[in-house]
C-alpha positions in Angstrom: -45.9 55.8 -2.3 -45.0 54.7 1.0 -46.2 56.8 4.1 -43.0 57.4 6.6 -43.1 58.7 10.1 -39.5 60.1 11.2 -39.6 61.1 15.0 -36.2 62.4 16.2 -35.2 64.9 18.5 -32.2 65.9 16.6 -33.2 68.8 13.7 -30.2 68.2 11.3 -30.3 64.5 11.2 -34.3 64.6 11.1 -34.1 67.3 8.3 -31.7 65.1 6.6 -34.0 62.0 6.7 -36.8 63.9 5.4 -34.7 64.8 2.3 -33.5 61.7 1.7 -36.5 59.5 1.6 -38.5 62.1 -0.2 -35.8 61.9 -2.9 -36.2 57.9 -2.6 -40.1 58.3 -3.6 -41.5 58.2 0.3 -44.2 60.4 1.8 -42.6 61.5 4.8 -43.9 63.1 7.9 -41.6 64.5 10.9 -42.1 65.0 14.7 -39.5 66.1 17.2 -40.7 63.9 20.1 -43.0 61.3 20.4 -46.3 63.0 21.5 -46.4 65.0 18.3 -45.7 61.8 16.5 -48.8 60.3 18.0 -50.9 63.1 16.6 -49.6 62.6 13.2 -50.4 59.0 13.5 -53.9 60.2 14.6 -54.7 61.8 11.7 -52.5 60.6 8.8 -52.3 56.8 7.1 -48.4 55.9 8.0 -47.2 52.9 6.6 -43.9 53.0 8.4 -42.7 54.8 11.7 -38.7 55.3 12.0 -38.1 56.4 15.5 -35.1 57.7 17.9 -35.0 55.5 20.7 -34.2 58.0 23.2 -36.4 60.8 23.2 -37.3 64.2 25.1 -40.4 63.5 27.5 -41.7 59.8 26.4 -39.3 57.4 26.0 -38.8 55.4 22.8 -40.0 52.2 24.6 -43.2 54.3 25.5 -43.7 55.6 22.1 -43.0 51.8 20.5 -46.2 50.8 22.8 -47.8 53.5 22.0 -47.6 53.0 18.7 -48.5 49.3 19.0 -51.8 49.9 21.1 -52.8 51.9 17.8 -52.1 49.6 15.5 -49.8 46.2 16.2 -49.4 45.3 12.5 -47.5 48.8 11.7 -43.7 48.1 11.7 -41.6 50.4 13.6 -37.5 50.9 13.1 -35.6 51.9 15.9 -32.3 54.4 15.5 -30.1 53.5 18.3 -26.9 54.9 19.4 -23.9 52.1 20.1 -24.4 52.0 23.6 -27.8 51.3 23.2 -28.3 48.6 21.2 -29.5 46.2 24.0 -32.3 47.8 24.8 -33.1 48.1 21.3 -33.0 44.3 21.3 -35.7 44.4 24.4 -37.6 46.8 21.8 -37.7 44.4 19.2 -39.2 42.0 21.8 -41.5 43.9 22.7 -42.5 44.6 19.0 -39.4 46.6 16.8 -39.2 45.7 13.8 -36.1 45.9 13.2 -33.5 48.5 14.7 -30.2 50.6 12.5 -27.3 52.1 14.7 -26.0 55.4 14.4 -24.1 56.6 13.1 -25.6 55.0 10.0 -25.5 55.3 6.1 -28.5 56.8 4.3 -28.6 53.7 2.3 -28.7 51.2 5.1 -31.4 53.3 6.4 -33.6 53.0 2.9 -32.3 49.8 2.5 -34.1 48.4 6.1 -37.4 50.4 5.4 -38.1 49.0 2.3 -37.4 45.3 3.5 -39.9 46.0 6.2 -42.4 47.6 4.1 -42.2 44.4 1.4 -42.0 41.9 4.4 -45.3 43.6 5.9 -46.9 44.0 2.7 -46.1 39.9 2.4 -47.4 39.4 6.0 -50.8 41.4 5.1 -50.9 39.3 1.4 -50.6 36.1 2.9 -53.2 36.8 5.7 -55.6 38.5 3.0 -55.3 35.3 0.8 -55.5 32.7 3.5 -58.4 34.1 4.6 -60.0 35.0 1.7 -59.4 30.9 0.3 -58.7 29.3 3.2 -55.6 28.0 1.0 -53.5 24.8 2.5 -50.0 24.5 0.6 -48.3 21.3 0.0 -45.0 20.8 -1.5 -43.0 17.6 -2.1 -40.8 16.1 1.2 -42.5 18.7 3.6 -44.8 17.9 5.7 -46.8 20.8 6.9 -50.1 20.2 8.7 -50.0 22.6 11.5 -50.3 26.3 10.8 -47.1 27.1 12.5 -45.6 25.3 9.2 -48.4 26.9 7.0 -47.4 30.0 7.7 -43.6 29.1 6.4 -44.9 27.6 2.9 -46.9 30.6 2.5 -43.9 33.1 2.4 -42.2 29.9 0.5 -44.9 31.0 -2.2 -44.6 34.6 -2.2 -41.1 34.5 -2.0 -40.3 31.7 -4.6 -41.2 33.8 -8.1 -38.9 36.3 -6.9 -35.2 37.0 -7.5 -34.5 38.3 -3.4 -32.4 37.3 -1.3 -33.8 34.6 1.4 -32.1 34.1 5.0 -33.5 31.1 6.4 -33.6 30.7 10.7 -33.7 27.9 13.0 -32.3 25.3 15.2 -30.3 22.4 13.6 -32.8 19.3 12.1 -35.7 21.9 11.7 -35.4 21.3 7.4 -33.6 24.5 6.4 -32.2 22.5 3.6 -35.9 21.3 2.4 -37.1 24.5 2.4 -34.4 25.9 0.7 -34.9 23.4 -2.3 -38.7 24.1 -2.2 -37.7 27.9 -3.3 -35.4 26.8 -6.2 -38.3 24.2 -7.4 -40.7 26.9 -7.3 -38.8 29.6 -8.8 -38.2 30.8 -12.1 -34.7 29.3 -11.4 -36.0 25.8 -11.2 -34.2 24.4 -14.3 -30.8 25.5 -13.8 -28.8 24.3 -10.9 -29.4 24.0 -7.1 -26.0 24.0 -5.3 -25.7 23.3 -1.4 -22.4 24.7 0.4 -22.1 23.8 4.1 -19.6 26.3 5.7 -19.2 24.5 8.9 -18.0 21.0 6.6 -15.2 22.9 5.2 -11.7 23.7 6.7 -12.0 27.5 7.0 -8.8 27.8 4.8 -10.3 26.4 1.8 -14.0 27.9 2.3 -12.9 30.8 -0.3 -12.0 28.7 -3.0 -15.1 26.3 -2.7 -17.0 29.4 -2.9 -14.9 31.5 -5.8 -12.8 29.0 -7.3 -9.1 29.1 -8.2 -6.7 29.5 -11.1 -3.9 27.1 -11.5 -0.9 27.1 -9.1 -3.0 29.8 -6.9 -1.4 28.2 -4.1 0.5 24.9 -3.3 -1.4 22.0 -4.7 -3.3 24.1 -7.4 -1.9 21.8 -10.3 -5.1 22.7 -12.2 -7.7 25.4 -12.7 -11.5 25.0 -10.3 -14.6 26.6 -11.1 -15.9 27.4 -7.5 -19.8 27.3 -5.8 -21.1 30.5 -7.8 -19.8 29.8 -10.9 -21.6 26.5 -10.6 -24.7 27.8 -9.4 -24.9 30.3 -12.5 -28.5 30.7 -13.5 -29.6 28.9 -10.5 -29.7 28.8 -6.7 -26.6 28.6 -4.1 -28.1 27.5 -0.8 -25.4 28.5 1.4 -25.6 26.8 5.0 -24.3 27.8 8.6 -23.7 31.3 7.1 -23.2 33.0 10.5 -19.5 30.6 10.4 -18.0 32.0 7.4 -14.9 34.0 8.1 -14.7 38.0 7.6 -12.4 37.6 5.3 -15.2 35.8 2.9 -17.9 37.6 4.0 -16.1 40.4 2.0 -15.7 38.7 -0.8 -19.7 37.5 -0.6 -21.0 41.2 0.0 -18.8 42.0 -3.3 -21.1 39.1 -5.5 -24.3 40.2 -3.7 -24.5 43.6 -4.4 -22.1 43.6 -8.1 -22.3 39.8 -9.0 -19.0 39.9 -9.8 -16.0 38.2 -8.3 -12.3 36.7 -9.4 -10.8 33.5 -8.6 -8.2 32.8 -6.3 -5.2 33.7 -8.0 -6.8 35.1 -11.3 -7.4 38.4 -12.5 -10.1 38.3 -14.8 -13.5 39.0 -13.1 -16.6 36.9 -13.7 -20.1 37.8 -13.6 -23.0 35.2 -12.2 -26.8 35.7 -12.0 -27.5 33.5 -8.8 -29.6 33.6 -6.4 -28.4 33.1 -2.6 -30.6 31.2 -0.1 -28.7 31.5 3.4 -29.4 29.4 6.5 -28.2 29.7 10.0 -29.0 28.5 13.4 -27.1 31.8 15.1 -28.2 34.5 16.4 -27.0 36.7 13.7 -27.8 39.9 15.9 -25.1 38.3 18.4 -23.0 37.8 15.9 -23.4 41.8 14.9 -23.0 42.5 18.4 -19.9 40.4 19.4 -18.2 42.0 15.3 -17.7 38.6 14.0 -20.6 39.4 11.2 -20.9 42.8 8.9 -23.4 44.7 9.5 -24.0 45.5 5.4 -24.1 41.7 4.7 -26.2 40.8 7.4 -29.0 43.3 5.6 -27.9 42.2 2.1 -28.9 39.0 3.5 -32.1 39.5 5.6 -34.0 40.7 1.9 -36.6 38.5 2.9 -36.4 36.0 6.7 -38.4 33.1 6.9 -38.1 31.5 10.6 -38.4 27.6 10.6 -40.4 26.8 13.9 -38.6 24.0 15.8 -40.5 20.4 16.1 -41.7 21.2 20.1 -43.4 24.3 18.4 -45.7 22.4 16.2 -46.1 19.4 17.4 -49.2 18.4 15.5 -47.0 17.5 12.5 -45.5 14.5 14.2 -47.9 12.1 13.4 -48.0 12.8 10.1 -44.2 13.2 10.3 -44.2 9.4 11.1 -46.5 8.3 8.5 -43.9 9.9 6.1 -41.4 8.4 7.3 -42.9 4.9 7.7 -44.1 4.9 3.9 -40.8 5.9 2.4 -38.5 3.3 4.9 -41.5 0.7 3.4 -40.6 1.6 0.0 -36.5 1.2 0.6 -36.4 -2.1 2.4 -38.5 -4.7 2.7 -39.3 -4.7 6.8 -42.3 -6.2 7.8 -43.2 -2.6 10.0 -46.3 -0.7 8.1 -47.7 1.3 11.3 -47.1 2.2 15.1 -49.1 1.5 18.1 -51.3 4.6 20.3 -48.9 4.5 22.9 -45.4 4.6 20.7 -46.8 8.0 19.0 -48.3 9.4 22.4 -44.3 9.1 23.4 -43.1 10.5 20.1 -45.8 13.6 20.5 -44.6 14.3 24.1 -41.3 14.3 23.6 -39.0 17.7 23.2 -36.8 16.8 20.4 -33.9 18.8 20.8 -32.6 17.5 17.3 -36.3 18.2 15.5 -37.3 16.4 12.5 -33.7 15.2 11.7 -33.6 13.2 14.8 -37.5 12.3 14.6 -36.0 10.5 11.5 -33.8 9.0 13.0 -35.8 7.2 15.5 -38.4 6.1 13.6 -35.5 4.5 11.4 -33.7 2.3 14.1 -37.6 1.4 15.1 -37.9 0.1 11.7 -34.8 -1.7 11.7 -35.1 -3.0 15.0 -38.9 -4.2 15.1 -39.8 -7.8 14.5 -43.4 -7.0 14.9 -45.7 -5.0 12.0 -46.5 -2.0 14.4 -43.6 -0.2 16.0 -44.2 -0.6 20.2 -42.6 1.8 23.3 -40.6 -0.9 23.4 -38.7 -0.3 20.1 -38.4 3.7 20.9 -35.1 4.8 21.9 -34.8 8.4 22.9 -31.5 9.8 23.9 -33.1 11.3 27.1 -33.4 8.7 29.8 -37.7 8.4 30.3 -36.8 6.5 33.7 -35.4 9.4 35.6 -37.7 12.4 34.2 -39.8 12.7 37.1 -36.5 12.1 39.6 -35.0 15.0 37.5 -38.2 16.8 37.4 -37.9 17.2 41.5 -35.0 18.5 41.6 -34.7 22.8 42.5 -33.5 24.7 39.4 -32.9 28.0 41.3 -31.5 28.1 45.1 -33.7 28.0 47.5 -35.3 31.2 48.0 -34.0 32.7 44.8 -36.1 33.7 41.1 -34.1 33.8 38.9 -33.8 37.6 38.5 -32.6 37.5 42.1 -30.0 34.0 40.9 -28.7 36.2 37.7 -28.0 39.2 40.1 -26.1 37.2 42.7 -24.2 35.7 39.6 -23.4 39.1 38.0 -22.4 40.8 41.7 -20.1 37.6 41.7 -18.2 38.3 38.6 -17.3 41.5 39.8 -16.5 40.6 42.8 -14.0 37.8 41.3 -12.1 40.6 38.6 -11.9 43.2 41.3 -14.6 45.4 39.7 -13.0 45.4 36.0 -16.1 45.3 33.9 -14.6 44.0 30.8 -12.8 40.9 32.5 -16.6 40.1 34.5 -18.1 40.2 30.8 -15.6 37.5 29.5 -16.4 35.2 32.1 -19.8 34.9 31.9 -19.7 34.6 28.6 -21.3 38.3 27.6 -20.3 41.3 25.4 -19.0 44.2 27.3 -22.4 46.0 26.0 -24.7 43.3 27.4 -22.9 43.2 30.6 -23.9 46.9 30.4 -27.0 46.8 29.9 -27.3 44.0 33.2 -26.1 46.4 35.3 -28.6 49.4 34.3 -31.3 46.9 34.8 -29.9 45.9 38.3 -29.1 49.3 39.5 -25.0 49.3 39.6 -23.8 52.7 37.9 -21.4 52.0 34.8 -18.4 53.5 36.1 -15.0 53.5 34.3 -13.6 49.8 34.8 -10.9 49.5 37.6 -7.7 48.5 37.1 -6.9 44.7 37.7 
């Protein structure tokens, strides 16, 4: 049994926890402020510490670094209040785990320690194993030299044999989609279907009925009956991408199939039960999206069972020469160009490049080389990057800040600025720089200007 630390000022709702996990099968310990919780953490073997982030005497950021200094593998979830939740962001930064806002169910609360507790226990695994065999993993169509990418095929492997829930992160071209299929091939899944949805490609209209299906004349143009996304997917996999788009009024529907796998057409009333297994992918910021209320809360942790964070290309850069050599050897096999290598100087380029568009756009390049080459070994010459090389080090010169200024001094003058402009109204200062009311909030704590009622514009 798990080992839990509750720390919370509040008796009633610390009382409450106490009950609750106990009845859930954890060992639980309690502390009404954070220097008693230190002592327990002394002398007892916690596995988890949930804490209040504000506290009597130390704060909760205090007691979160605390905690780390004593041991910076133990994962920590912070209870936050509403108004609070950007400096529970900071907390994760510095370390959090993951955060819950009150008020908050029981169940959300049990539901977020025991993803932590099996993501840390996969964390500690893979180390142990690595370590212990010194294991490199290679799957089909990835290539994964560095250990940045290592580290992703390793919870690939622990994750695969499993029936969770997998909520893939990262920028656009980083091979969301490859990874995704490398779970279905390696799951118990593998020979039933594996069916890719891209929310963003759709017209938000029809999104539902791609995803449920629909029953004849369900609406105007429904001259016959369509089995949708899930019912296709039965007994296999549903990679789901750009997840953070979906409208709420499918993200209802999707929370429904998650947690009953059960769902009804579009115009039908008969209900139909799937065993599929969801792999999400987004390249938002989900806890935005949470902030700003155009994500649930409840799907967001029905989704985030297990998160596995593909690096960007500029973050593991060692992978583009082998990248190449990939790509080279597969556009040799397809057409019959005369190209079979690239020069020194042509891959120095390629490795000091930033590659906004990662491996997607890698590909890319190295293609139009290919097709554009008249000479065995791709040259600079037949590189084309969409940045202009020529003026880097004209743009490099130029100041990115006012003279004078950091840019905690730039973001202040910008802030003061947007007040200035909506006559002090907080609300109409948030919209136009582009913030929620909450993180506008939490900018003005920081710099010092007291969160009065806004005035009236």
């Amino acid at each position: 049994m798990a080992s839990i630390l509750i720390v919370e000022d509040e008796h009633k709702l610390r009382r409450l926890l106490e009950l609750h996990l106990g009845d859930e099968g954890f060992t639980t310990w309690a502390a009404g402020d954070a220097e008693t919780g230190l002592k327990i953490l002394s002398r007892e073997n916690i596995d988890l510490v949930l804490t209040d982030f504000r506290l009597p005497g130390m704060t909760g950021v205090e007691f979160l670094q605390a905690v780390k200094r004593t041991n910076s593998a133990l994962p920590v979830v912070i209870m936050t209040a509403y108004g609070t939740v950007e400096s529970a962001v900071e907390a994760m930064k510095m370390g959090a785990s993951d955060y819950v806002v009150k008020p908050f169910a029981l169940a959300e609360i049990v539901m977020v320690i025991r993803k932590e507790l099996d993501a840390n226990n996969l964390r500690e695994e893979n180390r142990t194993l690595r370590e212990a065999l010194g294991k490199r993993y290679e799957y089909d169509n990835i290539v994964a030299r560095s250990d940045r990418m290592q580290a992703v095929l390793a919870l690939v492997e622990r994750v695969a044999p499993t029936n969770s829930t997998v909520l893939l992160g990262g920028e656009s071209g980083v091979g969301k989609d490859l990874i995704a299929r490398a779970i279905h091939q390696h799951s118990l899944r593998k020979n039933g279907p594996f069916i890719k949805i891209n929310s963003t490609a759709i017209p938000e209209n029809l999104l539902e009925s791609e995803l449920f299906g629909y029953e004849k004349g369900a609406f105007s143009g429904a001259t016959t009956s369509k089995p949708g996304k899930f019912e296709l997917a039965d007994k296999g996999t549903l990679f789901l991408d750009e997840i953070g788009d979906i409208p709420g009024a499918v993200q209802v529907k999707l929370l429904r199939v998650l947690q009953d796998r059960e769902f009804e057409r579009l115009g039908a009333t008969k209900t139909l039960k799937v065993d599929v297994r969801l792999v999400a992918a987004t390249n938002r910021d989900l806890r935005a999206a949470l902030e700003e209320g155009t994500f649930r809360e409840d799907l967001y942790y029905r989704l985030n069972v297990v998160p596995i964070d593909v690096p960007p290309l500029r973050e593991h850069k060692e992978d583009i020469p082998a990248l190449v050599d990939f790509f080279l050897r597969r556009l040799a096999e397809e057409s019959n160009s005369p190209v079979r290598g690239i020069t020194p100087a042509a891959m120095r380029l390629l490795v000091d490049f930033h590659w906004p568009g990662n491996v997607r756009e890698l590909q890319n390049v190295i293609e139009r080389a290919v097709t554009m080459s008249i000479s065995p070994m791709i040259g600079v010459e037949d590189i084309h990057l969409e940045s202009p090389r020529t003026n880097s080090g004209a743009r490099s010169q130029e100041p990115l800040l006012p003279e004078g200024m950091n840019i905690d001094q730039w973001e202040t003058e910008i802030i003061r600025e947007a007040l200035h402009r909506a006559n002090g109204n907080k609300s109409q200062a948030a919209r136009a720089l582009g913030l929620s009311r909450n993180a506008l909030r939490y900018r003005l704590d920081k710099i010092g200007v007291p969160d009065t009622p806004d005035a009236e514009s």
